[in-house]
Backbone as a printed PyTorch tensor [residue, N CA C, xyz], in Angstrom:
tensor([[[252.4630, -47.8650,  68.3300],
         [251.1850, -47.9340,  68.9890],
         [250.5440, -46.5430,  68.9340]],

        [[249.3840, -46.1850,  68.8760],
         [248.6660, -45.2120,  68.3810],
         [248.1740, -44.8590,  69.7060]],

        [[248.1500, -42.8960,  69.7380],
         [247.6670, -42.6530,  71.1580],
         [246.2760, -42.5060,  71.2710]],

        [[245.3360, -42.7200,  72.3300],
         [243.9810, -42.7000,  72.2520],
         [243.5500, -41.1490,  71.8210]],

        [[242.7280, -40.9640,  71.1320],
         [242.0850, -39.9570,  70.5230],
         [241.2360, -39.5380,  71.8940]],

        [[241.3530, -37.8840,  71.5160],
         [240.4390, -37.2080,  72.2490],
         [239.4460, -36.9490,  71.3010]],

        [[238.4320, -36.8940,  71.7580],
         [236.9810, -37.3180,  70.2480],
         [236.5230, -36.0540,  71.8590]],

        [[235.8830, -35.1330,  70.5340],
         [234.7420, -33.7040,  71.2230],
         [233.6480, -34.2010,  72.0420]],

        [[232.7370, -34.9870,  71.7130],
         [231.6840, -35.5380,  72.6940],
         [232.4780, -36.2840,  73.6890]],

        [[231.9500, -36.3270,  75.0640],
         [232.3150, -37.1400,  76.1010],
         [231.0870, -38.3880,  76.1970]],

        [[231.0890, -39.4740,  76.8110],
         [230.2940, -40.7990,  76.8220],
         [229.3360, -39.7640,  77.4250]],

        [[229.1290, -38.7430,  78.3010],
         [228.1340, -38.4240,  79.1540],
         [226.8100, -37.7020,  78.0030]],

        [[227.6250, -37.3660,  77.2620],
         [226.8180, -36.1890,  76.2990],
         [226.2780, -37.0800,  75.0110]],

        [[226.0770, -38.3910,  74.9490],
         [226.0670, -38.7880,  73.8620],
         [224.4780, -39.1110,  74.4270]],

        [[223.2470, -39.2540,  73.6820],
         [222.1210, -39.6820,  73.7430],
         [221.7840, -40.8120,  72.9020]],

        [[220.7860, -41.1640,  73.1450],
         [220.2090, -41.8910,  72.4750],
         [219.3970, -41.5560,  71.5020]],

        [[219.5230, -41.4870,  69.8950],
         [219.2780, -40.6100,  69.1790],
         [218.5560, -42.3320,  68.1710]],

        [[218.5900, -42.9840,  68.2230],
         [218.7690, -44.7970,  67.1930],
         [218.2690, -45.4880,  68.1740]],

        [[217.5780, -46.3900,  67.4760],
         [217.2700, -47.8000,  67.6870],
         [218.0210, -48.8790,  67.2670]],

        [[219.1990, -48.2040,  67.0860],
         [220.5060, -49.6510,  66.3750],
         [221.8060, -49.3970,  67.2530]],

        [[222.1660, -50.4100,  67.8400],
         [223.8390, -50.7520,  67.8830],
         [224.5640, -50.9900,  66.9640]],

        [[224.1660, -50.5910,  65.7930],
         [225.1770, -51.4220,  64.2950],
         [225.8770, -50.1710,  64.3530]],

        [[227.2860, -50.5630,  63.7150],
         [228.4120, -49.5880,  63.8810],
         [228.7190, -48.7260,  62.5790]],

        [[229.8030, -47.8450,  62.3930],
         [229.5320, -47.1400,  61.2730],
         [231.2920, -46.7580,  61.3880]],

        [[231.9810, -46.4570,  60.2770],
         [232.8660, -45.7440,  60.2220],
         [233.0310, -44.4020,  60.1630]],

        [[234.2010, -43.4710,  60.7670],
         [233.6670, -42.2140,  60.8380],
         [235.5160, -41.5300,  60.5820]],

        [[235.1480, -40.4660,  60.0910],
         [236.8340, -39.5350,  60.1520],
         [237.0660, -38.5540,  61.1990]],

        [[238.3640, -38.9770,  61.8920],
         [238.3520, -37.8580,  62.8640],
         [238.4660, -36.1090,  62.7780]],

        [[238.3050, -36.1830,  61.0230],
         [237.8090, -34.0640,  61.0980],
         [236.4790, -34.5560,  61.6050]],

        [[235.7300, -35.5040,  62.2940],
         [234.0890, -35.2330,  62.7040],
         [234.2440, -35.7250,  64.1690]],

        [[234.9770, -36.5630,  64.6080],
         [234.9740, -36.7630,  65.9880],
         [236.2500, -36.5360,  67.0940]],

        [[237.1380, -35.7380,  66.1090],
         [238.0540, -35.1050,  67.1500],
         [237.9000, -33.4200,  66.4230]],

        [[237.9200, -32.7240,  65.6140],
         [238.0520, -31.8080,  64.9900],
         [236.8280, -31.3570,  65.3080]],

        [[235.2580, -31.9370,  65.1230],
         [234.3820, -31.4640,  65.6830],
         [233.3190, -30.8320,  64.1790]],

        [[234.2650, -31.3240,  63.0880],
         [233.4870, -30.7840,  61.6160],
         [232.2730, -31.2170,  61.3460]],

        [[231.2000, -30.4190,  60.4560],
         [230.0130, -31.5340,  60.4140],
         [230.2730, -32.5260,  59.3850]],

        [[229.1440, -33.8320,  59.1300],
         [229.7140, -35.1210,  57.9790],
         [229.1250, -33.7310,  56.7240]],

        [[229.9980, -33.6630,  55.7020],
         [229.5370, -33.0900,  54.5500],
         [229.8730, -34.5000,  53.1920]],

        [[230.2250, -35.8110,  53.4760],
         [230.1830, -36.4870,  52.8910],
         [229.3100, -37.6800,  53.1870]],

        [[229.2370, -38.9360,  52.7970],
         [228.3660, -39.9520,  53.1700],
         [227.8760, -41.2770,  52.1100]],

        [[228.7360, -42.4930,  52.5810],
         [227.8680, -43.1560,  51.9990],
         [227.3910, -44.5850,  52.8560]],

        [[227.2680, -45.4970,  52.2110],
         [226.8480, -46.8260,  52.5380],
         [227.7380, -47.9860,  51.9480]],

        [[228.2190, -48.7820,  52.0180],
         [229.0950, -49.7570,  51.7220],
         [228.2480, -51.0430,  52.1040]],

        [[228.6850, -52.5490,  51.2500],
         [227.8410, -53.5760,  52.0890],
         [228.7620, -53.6900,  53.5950]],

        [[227.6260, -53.7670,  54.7920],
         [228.0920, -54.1440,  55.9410],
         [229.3330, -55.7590,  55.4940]],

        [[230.3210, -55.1250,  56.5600],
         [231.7850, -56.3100,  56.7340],
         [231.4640, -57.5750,  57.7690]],

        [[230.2370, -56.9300,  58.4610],
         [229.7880, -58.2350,  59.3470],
         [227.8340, -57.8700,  59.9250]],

        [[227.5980, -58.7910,  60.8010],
         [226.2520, -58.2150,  61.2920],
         [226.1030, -56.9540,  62.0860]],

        [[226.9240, -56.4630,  62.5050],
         [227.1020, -55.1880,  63.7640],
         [227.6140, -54.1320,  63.1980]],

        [[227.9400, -54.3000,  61.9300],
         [228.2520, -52.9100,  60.6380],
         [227.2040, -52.4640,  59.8370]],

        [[226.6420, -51.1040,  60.2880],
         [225.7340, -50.3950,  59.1770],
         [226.3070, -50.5030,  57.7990]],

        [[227.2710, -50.2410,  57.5130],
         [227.9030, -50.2820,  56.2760],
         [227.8940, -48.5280,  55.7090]],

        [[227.8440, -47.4110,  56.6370],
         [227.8450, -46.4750,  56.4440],
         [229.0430, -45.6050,  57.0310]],

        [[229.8390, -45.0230,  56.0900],
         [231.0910, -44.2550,  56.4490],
         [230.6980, -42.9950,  56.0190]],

        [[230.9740, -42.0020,  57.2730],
         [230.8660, -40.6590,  57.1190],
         [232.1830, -40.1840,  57.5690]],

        [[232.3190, -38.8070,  56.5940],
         [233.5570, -37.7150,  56.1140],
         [233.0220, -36.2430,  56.1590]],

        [[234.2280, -35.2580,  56.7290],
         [233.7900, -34.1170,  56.6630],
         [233.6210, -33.3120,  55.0560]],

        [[234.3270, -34.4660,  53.8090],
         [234.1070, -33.5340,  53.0890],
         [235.4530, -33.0580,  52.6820]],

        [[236.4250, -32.8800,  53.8880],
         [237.7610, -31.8930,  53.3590],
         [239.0530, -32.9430,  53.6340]],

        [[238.4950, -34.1850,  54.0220],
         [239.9600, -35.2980,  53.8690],
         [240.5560, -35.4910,  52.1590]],

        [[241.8150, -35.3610,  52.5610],
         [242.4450, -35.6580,  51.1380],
         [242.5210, -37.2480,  50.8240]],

        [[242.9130, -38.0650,  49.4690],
         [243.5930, -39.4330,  49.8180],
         [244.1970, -39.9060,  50.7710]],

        [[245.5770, -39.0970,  50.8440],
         [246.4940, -39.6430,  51.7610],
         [245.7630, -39.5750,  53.4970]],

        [[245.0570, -38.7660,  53.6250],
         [244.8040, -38.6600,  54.8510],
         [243.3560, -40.0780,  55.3650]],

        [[242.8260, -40.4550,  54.2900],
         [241.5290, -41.2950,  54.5090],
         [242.2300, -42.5230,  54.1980]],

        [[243.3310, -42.9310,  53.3220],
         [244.4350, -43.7650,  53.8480],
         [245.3270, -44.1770,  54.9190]],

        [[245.3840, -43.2950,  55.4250],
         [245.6820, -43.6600,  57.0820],
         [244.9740, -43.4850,  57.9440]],

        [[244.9110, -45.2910,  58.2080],
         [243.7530, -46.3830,  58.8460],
         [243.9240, -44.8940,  60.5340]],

        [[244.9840, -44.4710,  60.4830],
         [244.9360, -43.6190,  62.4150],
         [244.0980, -42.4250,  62.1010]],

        [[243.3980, -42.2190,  61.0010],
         [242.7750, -40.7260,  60.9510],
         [240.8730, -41.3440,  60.7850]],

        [[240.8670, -42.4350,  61.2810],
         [239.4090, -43.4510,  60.5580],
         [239.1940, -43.9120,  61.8210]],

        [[237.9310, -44.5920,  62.5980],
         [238.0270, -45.3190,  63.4160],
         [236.3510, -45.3560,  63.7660]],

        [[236.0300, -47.2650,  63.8890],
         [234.9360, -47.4070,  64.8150],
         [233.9280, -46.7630,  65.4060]],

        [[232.8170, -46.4750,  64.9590],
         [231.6130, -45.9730,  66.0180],
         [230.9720, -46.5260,  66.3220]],

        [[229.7320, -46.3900,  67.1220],
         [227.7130, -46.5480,  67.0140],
         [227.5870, -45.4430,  66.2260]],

        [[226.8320, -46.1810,  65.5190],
         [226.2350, -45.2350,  64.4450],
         [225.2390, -44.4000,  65.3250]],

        [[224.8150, -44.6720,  66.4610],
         [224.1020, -43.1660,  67.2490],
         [225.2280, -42.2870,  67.7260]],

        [[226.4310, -43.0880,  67.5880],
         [227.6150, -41.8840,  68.1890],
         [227.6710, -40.4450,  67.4760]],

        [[227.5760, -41.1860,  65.9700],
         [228.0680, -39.9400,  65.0630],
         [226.6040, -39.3210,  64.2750]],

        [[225.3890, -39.7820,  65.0420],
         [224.3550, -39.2490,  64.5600],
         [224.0350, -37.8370,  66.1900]],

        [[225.0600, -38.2780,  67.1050],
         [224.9210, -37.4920,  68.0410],
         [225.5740, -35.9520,  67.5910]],

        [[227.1100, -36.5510,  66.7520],
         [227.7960, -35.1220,  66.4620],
         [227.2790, -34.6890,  65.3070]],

        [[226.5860, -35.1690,  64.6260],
         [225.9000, -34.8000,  63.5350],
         [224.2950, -34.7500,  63.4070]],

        [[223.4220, -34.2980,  64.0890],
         [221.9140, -35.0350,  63.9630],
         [221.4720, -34.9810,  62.5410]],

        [[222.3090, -34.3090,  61.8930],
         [221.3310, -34.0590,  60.5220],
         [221.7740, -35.2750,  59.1570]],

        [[222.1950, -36.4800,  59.7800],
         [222.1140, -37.5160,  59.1260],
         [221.2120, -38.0580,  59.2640]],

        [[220.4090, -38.3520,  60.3300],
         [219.6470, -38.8680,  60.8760],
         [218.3200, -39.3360,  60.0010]],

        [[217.8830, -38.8270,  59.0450],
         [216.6370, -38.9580,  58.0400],
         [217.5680, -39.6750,  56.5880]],

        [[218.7210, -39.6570,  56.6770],
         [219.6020, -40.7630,  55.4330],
         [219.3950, -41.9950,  56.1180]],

        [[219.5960, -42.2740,  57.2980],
         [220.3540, -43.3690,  57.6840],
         [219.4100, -44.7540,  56.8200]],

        [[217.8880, -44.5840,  56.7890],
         [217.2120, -45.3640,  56.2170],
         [217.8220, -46.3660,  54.6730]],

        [[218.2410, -44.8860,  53.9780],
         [218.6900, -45.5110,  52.7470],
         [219.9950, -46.7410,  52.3430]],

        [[219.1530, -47.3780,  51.4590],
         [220.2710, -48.8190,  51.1540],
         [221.3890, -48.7000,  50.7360]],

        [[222.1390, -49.6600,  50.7820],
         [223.2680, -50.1880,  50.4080],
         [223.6140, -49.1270,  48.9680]],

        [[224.7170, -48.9730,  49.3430],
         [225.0290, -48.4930,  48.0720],
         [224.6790, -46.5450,  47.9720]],

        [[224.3360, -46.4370,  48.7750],
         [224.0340, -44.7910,  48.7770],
         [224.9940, -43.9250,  49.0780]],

        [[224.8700, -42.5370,  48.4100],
         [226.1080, -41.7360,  48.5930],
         [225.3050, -40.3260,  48.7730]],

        [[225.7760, -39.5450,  49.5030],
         [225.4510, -38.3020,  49.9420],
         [226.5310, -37.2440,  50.1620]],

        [[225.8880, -35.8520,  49.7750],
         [226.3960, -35.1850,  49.8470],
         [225.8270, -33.5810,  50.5080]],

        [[226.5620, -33.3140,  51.6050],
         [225.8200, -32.0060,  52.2970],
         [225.3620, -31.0130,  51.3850]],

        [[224.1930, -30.3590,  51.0980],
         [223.8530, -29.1720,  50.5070],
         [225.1610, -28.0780,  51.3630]],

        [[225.4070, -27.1260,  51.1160],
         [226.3990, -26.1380,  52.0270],
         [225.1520, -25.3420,  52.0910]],

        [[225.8920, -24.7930,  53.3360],
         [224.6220, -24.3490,  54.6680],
         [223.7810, -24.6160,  55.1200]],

        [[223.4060, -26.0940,  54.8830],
         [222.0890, -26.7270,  55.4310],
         [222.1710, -27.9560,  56.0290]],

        [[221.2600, -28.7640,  56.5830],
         [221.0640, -30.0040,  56.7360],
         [220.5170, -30.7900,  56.5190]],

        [[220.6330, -29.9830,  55.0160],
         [220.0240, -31.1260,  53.8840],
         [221.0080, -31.9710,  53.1850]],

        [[221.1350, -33.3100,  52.5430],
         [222.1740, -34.1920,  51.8610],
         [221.1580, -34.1820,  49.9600]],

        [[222.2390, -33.5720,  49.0770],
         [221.8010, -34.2470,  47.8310],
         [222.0680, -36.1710,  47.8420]],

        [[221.0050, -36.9360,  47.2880],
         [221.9920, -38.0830,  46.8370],
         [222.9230, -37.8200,  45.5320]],

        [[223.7970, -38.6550,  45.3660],
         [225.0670, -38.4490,  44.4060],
         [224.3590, -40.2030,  43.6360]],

        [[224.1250, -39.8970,  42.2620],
         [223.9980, -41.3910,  41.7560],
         [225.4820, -41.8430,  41.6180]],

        [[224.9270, -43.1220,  41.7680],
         [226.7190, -43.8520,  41.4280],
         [226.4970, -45.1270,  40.5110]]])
């Protein structure tokens, strides 16, 4: 059984940043480690309440984004809270991939 994660934001500090409850996958170098997303894409949503968008700091290896205990469940306003500078991607469709400029909060897209 897996122990509950201490994730850096507390429920108190999280705002309302979205107009969506749809959920998003996220890696804990961004919500326990506290890293910014320097990766990003879009996947088709797994149901109606899934953005279909998984964000990464960027520095997970295979083995580590393979184990389902280092991955876990958001609101996609959760992780637009620890990150605001996704916030102008989130628009883009299915199928999109991003990548942090370094030092900014800007994302190149990555064609795929």
């Amino acid at each position: 059984m897996s122990q509950e994660k201490k994730i850096k934001l507390s429920m108190e500090e999280i705002v309302n940043n979205l107009e969506t409850n749809l959920g998003c996958i996220a890696s804990d170098k961004i919500t326990v480690d506290g890293m910014k997303v320097g990766h990003m894409f879009r996947d088709d949503p797994d149901n109606d309440r899934d953005s279909g968008w998984q964000f990464f700091s960027g520095t997970e290896t295979d083995e580590y984004v393979d184990d389902e205990e280092n991955l876990a469940i958001y609101a996609l306003n959760t992780i637009a809270n620890y990150d605001p500078a996704i916030i102008p991607y989130l628009h883009l469709p299915i199928g999109s991939e991003l990548e942090r400029i370094a030092g900014t909060d800007k994302f190149n897209v990555i064609p795929r």
